[in-house]
DOZATI-598069 format. One line per field, with one value per atom (N, C-alpha, C): residue number from 1; y, x, z. Coordinates in steps of 0.2 Angstrom, whole numbers, plus 2048, in hexadecimal, padded with zeros to 3 digits. Atoms other than C-alpha are relative to their C-alpha. Example, Ala and Ser with C-alpha at 12.3 -4.5 7.8 and 13.67 -1.06 7.14 Angstrom:
2
rolum c(1 1 1 2 2 2)
c2 c(7FA 7EA 806 7FA 7FB 805)
c1 c(804 83E 804 7FC 844 7FC)
c3 c(800 827 800 7FF 824 803)
# end
This chain:
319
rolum c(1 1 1 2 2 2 3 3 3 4 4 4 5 5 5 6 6 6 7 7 7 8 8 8 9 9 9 10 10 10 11 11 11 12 12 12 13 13 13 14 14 14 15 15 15 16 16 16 17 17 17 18 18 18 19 19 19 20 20 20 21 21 21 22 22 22 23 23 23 24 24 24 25 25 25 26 26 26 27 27 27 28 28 28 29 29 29 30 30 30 31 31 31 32 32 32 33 33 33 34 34 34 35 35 35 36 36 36 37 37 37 38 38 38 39 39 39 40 40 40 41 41 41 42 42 42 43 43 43 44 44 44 45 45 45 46 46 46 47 47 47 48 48 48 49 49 49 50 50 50 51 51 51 52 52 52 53 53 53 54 54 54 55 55 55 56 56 56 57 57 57 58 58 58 59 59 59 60 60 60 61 61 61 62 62 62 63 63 63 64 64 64 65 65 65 66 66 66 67 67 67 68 68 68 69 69 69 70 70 70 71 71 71 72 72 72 73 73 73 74 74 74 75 75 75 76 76 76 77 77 77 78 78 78 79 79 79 80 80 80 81 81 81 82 82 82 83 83 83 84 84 84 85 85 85 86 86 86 87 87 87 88 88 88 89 89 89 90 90 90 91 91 91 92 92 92 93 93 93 94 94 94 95 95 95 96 96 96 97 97 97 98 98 98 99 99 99 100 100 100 101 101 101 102 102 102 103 103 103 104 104 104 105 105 105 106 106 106 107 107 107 108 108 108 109 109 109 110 110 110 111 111 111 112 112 112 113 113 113 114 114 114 115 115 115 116 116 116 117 117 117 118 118 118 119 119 119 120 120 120 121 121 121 122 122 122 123 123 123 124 124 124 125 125 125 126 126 126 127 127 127 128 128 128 129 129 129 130 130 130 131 131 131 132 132 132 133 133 133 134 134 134 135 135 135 136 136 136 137 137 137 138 138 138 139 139 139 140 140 140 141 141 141 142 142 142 143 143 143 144 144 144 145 145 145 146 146 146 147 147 147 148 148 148 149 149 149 150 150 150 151 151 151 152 152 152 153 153 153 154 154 154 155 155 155 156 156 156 157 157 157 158 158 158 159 159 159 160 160 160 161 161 161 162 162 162 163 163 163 164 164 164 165 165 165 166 166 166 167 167 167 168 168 168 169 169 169 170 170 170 171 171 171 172 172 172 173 173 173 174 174 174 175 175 175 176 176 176 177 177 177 178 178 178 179 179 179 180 180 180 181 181 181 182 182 182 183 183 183 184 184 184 185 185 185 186 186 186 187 187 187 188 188 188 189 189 189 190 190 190 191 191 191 192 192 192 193 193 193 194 194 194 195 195 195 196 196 196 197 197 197 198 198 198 199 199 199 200 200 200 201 201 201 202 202 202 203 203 203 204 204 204 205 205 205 206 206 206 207 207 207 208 208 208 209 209 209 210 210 210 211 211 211 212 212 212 213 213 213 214 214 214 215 215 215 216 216 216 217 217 217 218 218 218 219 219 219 220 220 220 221 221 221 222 222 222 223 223 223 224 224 224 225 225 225 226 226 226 227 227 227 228 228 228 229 229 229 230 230 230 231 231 231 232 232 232 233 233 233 234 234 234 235 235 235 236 236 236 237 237 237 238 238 238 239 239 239 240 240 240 241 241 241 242 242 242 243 243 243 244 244 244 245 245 245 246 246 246 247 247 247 248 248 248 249 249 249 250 250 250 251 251 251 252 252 252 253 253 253 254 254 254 255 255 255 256 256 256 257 257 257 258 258 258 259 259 259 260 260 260 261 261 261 262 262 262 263 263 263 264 264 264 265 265 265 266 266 266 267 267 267 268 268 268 269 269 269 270 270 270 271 271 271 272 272 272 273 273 273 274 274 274 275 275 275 276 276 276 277 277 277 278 278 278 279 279 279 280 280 280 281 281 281 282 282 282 283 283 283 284 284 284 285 285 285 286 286 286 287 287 287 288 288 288 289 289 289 290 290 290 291 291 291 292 292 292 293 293 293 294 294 294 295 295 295 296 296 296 297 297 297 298 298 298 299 299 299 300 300 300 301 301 301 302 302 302 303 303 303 304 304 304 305 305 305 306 306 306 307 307 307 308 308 308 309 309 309 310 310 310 311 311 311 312 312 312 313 313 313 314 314 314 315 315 315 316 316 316 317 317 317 318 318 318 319 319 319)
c2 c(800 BEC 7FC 802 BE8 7F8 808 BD5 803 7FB BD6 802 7FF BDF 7FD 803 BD7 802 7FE BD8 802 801 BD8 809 7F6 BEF 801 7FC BF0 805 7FB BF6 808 7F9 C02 805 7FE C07 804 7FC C0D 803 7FC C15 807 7FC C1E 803 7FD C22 804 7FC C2B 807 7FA C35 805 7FA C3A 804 7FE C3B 809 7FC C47 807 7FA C52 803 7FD C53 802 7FE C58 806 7FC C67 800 802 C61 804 7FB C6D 800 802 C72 7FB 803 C65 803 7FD C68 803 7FE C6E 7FE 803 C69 7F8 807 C5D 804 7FE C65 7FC 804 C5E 805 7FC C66 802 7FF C70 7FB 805 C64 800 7FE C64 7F8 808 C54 7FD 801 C54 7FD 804 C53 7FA 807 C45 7FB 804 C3C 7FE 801 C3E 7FC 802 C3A 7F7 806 C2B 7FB 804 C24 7FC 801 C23 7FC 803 C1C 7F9 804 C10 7FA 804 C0A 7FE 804 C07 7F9 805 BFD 7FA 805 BF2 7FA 801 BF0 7FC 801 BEB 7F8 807 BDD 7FA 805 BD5 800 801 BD5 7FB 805 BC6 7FF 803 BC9 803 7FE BD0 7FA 805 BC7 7FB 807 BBE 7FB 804 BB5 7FA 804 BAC 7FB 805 B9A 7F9 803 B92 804 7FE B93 7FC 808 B87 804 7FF B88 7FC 804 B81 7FE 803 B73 7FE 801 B70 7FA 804 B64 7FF 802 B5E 800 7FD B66 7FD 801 B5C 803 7FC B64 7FF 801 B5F 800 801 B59 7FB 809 B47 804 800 B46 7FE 805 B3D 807 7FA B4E 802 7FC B59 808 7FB B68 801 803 B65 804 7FA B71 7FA 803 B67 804 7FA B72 7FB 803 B6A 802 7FB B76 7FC 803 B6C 7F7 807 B5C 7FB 804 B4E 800 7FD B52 802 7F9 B62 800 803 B5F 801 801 B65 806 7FA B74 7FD 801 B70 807 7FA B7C 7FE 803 B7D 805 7FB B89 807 7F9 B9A 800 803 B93 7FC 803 B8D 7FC 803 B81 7FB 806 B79 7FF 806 B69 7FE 802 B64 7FB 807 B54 7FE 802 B4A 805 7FF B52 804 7FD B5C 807 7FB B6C 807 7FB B78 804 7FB B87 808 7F9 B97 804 7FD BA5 7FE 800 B9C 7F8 804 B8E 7F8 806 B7B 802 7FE B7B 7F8 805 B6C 800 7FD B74 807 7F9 B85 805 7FD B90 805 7F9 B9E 803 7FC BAD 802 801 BB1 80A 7F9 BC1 807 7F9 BC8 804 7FD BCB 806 7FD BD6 7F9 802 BCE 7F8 806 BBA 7FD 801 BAF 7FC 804 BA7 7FB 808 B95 801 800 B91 7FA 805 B83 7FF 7FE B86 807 7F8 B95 802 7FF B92 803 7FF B9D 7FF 7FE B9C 800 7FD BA1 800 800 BA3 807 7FB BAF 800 801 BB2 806 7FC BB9 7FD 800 BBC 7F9 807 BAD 7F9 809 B9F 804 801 B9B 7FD 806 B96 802 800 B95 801 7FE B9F 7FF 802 B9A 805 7FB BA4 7FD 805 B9D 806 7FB BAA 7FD 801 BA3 7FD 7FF BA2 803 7FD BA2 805 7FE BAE 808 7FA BBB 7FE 800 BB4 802 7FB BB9 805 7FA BC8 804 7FD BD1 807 7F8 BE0 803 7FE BEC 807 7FD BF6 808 7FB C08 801 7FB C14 807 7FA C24 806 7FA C30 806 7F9 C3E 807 7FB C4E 7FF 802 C4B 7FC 806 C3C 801 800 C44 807 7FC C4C 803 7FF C56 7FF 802 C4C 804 7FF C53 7F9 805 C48 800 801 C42 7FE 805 C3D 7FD 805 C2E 7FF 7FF C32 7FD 805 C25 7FB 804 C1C 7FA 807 C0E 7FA 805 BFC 7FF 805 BF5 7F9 806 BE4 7FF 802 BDE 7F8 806 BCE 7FE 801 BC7 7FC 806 BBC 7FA 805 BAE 7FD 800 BB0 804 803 BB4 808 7FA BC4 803 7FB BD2 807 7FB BE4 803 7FC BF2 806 7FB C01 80A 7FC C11 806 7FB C24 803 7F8 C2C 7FC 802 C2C 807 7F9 C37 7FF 7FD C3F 805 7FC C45 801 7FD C4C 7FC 804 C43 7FE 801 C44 805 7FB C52 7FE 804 C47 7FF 803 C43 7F9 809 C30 804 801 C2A 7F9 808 C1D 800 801 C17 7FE 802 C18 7FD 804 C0D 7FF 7FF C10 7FA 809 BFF 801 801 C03 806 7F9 C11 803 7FA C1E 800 800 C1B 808 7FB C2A 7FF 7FF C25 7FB 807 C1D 7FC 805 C0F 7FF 801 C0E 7F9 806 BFD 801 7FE C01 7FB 7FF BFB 804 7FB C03 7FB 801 C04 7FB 804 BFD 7F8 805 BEE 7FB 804 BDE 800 7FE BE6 803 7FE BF2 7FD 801 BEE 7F9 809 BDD 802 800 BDA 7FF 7FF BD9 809 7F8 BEC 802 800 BF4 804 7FB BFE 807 7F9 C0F 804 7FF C18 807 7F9 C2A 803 7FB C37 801 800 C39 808 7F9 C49 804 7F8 C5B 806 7FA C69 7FB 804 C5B 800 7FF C5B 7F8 80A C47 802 7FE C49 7F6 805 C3A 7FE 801 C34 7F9 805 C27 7FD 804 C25 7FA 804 C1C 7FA 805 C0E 7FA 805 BFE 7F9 804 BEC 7FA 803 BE1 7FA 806 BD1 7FB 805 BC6 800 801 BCB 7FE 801 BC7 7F9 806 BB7 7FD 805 BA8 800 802 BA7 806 7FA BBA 801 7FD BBE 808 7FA BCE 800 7FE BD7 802 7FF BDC 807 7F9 BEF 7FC 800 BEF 803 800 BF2 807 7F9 C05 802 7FE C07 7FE 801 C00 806 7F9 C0F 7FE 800 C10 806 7F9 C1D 7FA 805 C16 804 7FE C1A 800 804 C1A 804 7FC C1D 7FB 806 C13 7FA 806 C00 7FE 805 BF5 7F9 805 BE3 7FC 802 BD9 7F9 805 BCE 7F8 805 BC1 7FC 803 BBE 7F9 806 BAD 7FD 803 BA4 800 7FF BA2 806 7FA BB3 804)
c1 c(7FB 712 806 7FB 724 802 7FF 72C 80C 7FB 73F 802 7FD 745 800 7FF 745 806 7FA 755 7FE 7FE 74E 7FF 7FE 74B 805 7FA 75C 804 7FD 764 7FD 804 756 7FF 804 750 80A 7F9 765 801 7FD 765 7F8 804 754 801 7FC 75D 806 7FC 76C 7FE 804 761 7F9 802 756 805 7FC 765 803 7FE 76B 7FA 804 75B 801 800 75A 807 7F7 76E 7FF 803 767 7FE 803 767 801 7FF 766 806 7F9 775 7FD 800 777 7FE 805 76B 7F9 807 75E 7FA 807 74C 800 800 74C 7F9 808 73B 7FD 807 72B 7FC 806 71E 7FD 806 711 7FC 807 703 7FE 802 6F7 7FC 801 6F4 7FA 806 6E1 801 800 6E6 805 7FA 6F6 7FC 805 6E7 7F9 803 6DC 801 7FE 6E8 802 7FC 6EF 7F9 809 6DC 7FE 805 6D8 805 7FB 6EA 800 800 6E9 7F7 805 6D7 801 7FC 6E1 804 7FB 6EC 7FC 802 6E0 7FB 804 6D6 803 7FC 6E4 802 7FC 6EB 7F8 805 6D8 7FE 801 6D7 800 800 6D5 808 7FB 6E8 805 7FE 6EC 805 7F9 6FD 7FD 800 6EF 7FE 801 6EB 805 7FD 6FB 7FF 801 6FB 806 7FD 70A 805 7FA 71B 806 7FF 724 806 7FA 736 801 803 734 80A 7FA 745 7FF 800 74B 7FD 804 73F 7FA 806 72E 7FE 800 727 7F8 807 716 7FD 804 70A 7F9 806 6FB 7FF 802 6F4 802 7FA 6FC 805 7F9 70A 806 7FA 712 803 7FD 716 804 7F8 725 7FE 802 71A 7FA 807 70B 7FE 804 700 7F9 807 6F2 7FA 804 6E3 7F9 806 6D1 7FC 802 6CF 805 7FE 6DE 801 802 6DD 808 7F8 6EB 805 7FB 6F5 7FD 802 6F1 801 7FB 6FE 807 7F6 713 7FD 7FB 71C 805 7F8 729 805 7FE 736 809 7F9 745 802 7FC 751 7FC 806 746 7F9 808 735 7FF 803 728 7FA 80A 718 7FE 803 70B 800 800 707 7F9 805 6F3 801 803 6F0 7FA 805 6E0 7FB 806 6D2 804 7FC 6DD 7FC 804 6D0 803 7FD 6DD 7FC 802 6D6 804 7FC 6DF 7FA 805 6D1 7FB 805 6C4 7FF 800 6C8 807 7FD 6CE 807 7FB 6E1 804 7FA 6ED 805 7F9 6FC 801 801 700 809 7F9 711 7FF 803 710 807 7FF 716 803 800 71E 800 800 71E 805 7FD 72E 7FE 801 728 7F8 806 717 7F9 805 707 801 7FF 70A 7FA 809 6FE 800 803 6F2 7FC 807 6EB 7FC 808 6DB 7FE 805 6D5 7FD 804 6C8 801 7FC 6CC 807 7FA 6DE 800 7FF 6E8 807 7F7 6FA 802 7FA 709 807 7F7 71A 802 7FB 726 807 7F9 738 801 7FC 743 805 7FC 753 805 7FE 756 7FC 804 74A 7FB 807 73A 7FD 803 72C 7FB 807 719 800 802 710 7F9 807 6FF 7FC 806 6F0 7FA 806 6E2 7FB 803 6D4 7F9 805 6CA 807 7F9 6DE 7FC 803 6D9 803 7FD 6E5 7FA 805 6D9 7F9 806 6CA 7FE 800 6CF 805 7F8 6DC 7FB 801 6DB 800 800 6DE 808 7F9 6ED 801 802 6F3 807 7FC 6FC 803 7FE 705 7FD 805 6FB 805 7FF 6FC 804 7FE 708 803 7FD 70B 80A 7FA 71D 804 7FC 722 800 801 71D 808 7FA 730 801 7FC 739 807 7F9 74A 802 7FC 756 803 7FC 75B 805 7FB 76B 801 800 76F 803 7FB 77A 802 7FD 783 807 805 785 7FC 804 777 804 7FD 77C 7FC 802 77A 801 7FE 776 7FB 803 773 7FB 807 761 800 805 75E 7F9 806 74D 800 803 745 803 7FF 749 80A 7FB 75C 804 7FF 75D 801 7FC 768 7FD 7FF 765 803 7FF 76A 7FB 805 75E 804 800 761 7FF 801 764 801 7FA 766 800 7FD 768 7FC 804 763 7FC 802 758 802 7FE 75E 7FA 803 754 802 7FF 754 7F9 806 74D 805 7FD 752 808 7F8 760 806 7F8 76C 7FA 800 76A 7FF 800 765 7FE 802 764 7FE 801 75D 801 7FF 762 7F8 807 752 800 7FF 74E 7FB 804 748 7FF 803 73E 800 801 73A 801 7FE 73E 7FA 807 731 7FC 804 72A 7FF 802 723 801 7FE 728 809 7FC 737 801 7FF 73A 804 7F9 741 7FE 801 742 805 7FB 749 7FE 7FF 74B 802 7FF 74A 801 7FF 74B 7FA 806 739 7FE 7FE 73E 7FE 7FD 73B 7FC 802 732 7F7 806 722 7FD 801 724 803 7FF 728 806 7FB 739 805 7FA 740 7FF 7FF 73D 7F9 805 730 801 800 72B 7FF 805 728 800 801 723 800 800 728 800 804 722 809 7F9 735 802 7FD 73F 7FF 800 73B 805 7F9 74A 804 7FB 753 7FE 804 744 7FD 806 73C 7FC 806 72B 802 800 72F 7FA 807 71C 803 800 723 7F8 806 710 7FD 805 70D 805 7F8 71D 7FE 800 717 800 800 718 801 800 720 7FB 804 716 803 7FC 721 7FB 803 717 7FA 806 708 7FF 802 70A 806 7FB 717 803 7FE 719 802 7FF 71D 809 7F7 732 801 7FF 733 809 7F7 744 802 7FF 74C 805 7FD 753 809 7F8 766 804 7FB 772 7FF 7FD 775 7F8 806 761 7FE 803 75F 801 7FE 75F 7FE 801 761 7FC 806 751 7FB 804 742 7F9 806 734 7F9 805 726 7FA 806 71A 7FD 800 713 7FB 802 70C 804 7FC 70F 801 801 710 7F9 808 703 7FC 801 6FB 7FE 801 6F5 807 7FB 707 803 7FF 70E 805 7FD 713 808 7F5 727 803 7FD 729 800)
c3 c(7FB 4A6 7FD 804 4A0 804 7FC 4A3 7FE 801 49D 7F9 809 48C 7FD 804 47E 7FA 804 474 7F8 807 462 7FE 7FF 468 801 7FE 470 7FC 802 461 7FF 801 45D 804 7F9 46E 802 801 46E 7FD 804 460 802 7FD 466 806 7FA 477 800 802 470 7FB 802 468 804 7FA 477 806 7FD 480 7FD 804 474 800 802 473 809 7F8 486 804 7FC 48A 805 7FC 490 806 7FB 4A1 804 7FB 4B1 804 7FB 4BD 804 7FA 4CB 805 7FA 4D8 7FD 805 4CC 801 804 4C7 805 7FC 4D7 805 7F9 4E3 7F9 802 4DE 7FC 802 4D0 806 7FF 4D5 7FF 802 4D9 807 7FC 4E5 804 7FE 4F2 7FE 804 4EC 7FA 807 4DB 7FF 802 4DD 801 7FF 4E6 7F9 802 4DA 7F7 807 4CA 803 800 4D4 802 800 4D7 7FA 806 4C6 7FC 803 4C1 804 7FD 4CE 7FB 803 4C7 7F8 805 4B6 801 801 4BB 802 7FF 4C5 7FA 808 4B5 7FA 803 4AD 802 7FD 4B9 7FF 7FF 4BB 7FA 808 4A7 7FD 803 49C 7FF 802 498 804 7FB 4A9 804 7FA 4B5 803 7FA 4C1 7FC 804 4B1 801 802 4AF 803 800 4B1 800 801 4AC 7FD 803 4A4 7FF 800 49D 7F6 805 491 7FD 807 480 802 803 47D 7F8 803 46E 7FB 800 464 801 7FD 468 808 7FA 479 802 7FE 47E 806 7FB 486 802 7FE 490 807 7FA 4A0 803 7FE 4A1 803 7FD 4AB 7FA 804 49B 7FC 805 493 801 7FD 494 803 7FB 498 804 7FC 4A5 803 7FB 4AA 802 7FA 4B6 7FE 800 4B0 7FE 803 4AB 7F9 807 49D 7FA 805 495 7FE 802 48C 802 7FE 492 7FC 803 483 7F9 803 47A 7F9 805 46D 802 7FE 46C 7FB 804 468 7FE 804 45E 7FE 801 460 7FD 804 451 7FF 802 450 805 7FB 457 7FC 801 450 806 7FE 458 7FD 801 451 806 7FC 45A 7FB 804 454 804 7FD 45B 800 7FD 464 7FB 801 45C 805 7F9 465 808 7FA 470 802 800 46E 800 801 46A 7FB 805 461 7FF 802 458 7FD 805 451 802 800 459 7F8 806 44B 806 7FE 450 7FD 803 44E 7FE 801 445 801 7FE 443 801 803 444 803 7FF 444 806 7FB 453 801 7FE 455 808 7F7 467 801 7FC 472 7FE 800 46B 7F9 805 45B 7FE 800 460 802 7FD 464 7FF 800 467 7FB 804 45E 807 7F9 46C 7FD 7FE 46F 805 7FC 475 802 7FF 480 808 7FB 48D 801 7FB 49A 7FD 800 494 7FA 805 489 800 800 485 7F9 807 477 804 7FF 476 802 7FE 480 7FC 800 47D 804 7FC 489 803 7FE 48A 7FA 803 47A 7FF 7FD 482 7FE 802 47A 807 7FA 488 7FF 7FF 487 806 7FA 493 7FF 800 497 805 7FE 49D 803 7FD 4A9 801 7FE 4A7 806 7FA 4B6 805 7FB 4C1 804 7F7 4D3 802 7FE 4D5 7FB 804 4C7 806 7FC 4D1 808 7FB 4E2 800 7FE 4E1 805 7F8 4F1 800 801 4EA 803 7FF 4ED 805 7FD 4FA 800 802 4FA 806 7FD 503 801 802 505 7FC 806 4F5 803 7FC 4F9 7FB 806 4ED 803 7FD 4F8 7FB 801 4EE 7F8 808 4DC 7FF 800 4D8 7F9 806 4CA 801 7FE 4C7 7FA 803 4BE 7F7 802 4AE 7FD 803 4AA 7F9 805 498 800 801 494 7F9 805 485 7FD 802 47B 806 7F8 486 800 7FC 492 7FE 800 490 806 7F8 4A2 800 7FF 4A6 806 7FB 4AD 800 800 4B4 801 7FF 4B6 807 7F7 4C4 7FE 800 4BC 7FE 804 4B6 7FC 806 4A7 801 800 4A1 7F8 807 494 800 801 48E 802 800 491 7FF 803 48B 805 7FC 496 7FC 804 48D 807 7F9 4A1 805 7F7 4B2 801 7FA 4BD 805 7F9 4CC 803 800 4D8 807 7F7 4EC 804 7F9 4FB 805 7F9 50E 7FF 7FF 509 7FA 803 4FC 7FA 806 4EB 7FC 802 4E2 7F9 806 4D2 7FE 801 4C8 7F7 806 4B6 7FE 801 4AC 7F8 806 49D 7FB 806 48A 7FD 803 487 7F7 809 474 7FE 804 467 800 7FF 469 805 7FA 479 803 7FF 481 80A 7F9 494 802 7FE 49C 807 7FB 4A7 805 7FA 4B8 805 7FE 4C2 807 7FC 4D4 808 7FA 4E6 804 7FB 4F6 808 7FB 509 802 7FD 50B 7FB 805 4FE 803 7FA 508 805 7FD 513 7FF 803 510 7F9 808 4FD 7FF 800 4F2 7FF 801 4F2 7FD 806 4E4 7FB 802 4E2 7F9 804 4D8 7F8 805 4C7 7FF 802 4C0 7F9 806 4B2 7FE 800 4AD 7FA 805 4A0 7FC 801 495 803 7FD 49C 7FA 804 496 801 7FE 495 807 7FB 4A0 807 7FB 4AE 7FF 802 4B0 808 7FB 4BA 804 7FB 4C8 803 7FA 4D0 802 7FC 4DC 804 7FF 4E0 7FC 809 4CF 801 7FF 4D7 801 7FF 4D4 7FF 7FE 4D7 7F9 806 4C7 801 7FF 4C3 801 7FB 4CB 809 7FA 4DB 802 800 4D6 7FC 802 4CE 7FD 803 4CB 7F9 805 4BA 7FB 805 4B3 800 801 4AF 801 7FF 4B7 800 800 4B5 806 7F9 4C4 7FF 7FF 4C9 801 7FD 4C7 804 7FC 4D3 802 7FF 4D1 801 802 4D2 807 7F9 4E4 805 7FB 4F0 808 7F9 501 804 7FE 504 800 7FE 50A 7FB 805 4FA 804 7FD 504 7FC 806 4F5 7FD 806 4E9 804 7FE 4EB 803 7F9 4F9 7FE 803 4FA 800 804 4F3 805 7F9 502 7FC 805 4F4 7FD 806 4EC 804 800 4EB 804 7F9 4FB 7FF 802 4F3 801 800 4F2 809)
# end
């Protein structure tokens, strides 16, 4: 599940959208490729069953949202880290020792630095010092000590350790999650737009913080008589679906509020398959410490989606 873009694809993820843009121009007349596939309510039922028992598979995972634990923005400098109150980043946990060790963070590095006896470990190996890798460069590198795991993110420019509590009260009771009922209705053929050369639109996240994302088009689709669209967005060069991030009528309301996710198969002959059933819920809803992005402007619709996931009866009292 996405958090928000990472700049160091935008130019590629551009230059690969100008290029799908370009294959797909082909798109139908206006009013076109807007009714719903052929699909039969059994079988929307039965695809959305087994896609729903992915995702939950996924969230209650070792490296699954109700994991997170913490989150904490590396300053320039020596960044201590433990259980003490004396340190600059405090996580209260029993699994870590009163002070762990420091990130030291110089220029766009990060090293930890081990406390004596702090029980950090990398590979299953005691750690002293060691350089790490953060999220935007592919797989972070992960400390070890107890239940806890964390590494470095970046988003948006800022360095910040994300921690992982694999026994999180919140993985230990999830409540589970609640739908809308499956309806062939809500699975559409949109029409899509290209965006030639693609759009740069700005995403904010939960927390502030602004970046580029990368649009080659919109889909347009029909519902209640009139036409909507939503800009969709090419996270990395060769992806094989794209990304939409919207709000609706039911925002606030049925659903979380800051508007949900979706995820679609790339447009064929200028046709994108829409399943509004598969519409759900960023990890902002489910747990304090995730940077979800937030649907832009032109992406919030005044239609009531009633598809998809609801909100999450467990998510976190502020929200």
């Amino acid at each position: 599940m996405p958090e928000l873009p990472g700049t160091q694809t935008t130019r590629a993820a551009t230059r690969a959208a100008w290029a799908l843009a370009g294959m797909l121009a082909a798109t139908p007349a206006p009013g076109a490729a807007t009714t719903g596939p052929q699909v039969s309510d059994a079988a929307e039922r039965a695809a959305i069953s087994a896609w729903r028992a992915r995702r939950i598979e996924s969230l209650t995972s070792d490296s699954g949202w109700l994991t997170l634990a913490g989150l904490f923005w590396l300053q320039p400098g020596d960044n201590s880290f433990g259980r003490a109150a004396s340190n600059a980043l405090i996580l209260d946990n029993a699994a870590l020792a009163a002070t762990a060790g420091s990130f030291v963070l110089s220029g766009d590095t990060v090293r930890f630095v081990a406390s004596a006896g702090g029980g950090v470990t990398h590979d299953g190996r005691p750690v002293t010092a060691l350089d790490l890798t953060s999220d935007a460069h592919g797989e972070p590198t992960v400390l070890v000590s107890g239940a806890l795991r964390f590494f470095v993110i970046e988003r948006a420019g800022n360095l910040g350790v994300r921690v992982r509590d694999l026994n999180n009260p919140h993985r230990l009771n999830f409540q589970g999650l609640s739908y809308f009922p499956v309806s062939s209705a809500w699975v559409l053929n949109a029409r899509f737009e290209p965006y030639q050369p693609a759009h740069h639109i700005k995403i904010m996240n939960i927390l502030g913080m602004e970046e580029d994302a990368v649009s080659p088009g919109a889909v347009v689709f029909v519902r209640g008589g009139r036409e909507w669209r939503l800009d969709a967005v090419l996270e990395e060069p060769g992806d094989t679906q794209l990304f939409l991030m919207f709000a609706d009528a039911t925002s606030g309301h049925e659903t979380y509020g800051a508007g949900r996710f979706l995820y679609i198969p790339l447009p064929v002959n200028g046709t994108a398959v829409v399943d509004f059933n598969k519409a759900y819920n960023p990890p902002c809803a489910l747990n304090d410490f995730a940077t979800c992005p937030l649907p832009p402007f032109q992406n919030r619709l005044k239609l009531k989606v009633e598809a998809g996931e609801k909100k999450y009866a467990g998510m976190p009292a502020h929200k």
